[in-house]
N, C-alpha and C positions, 0 to 999 in steps of 0.2 A: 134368180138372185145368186145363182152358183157359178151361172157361165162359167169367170174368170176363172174357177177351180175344175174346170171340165178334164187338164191334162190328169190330175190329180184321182179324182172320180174314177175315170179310163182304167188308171194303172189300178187304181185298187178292187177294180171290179174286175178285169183282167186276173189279178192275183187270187184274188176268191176263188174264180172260175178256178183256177189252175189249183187251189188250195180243197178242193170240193173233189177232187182225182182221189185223195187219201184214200178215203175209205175203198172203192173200188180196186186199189193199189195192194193195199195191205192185205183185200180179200183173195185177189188174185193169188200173192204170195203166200198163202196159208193154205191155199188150195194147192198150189204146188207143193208146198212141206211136206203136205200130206199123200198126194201122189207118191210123193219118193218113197214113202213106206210100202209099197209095192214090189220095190226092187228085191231081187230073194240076196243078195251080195251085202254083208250089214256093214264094211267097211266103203263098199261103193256109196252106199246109202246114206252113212253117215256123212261121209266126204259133200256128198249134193245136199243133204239138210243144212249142213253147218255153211256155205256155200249160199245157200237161198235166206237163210236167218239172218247171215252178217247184212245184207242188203238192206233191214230194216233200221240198222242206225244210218245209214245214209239219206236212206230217204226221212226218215224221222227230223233230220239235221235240214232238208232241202225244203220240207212242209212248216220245219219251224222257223226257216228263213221265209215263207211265203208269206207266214201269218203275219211276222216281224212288218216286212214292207207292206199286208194288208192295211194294218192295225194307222203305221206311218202316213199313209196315204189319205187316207180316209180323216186321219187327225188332223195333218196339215188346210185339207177341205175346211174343216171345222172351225179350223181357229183361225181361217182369212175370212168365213163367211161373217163369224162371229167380232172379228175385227169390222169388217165393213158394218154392220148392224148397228155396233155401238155408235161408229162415225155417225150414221143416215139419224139415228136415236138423238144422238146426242148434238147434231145439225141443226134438226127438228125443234129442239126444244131452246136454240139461240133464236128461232125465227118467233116465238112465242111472244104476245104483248108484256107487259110489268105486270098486268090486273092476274093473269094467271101465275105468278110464284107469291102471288098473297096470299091465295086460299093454302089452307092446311095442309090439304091432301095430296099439294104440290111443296114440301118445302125440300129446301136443299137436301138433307137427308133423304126423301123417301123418294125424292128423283134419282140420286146415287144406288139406294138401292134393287127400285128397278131397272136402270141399265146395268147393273152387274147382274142381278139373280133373271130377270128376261134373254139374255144377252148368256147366260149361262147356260140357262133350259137347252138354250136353242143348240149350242155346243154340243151337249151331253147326246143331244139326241140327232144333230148332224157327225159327230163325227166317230166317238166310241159303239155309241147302238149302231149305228148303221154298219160299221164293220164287224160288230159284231153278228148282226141279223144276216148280212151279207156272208 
């Protein structure tokens, strides 16, 4: 049902992957911090801490662009699937006899509101959860 959104899918699972480096990244750098306090020269020392520390608002900036275009990608997924859903939903229920918008359980109203709150579910949890989980 996602096919059409496969390029979509790609890039934001791509971006994950590439967003999932952080932690491993930042460990790295904190283990170098620390290293440097090794050095017996505290002006050398200092020079290579502040040197290795400034690197954390760039990468900070590069992780929070990844998450930016995760978060995008994943959304745009979401709200074409959930666009197609409502179309195939709401197809569906022109191809329906007269006898079925008699009964109650079908009137105007509570057809409206399940293709909006079904049709939403499916949103929430195709496109924000899943980038999120991801």
């Amino acid at each position: 049902m996602n096919s059409p959104e496969w390029k979509f899918i790609l890039i934001g699972c791509v971006v994950c992957l590439l967003g999932g480096l952080r932690g491993p990244v930042f460990s790295l750098l904190v283990s170098k911090i620390i290293n440097e306090f090794n050095d017996c020269k505290e002006t050398e020392m200092r020079h290579r801490v502040m040197i290795t520390s400034g690197l954390f608002f760039p990468l900070g900036a590069v992780f929070m662009i990844l998450r930016f275009f995760q978060y995008v990608a994943f959304g745009i997924a979401g709200a074409k699937l959930v666009s197609r859903l409502r179309s195939k939903a709401f197809a569906c229920l022109l191809r329906q006899e007269v006898a079925y918008f008699d009964r109650p359980e079908n009137s105007s109203g509570a057809i409206c509101t399940q293709l909006s709150s079904n049709a939403a579910a499916i949103e929430d949890m195709a496109g924000a959860r899943l980038g999120f989980i991801c």
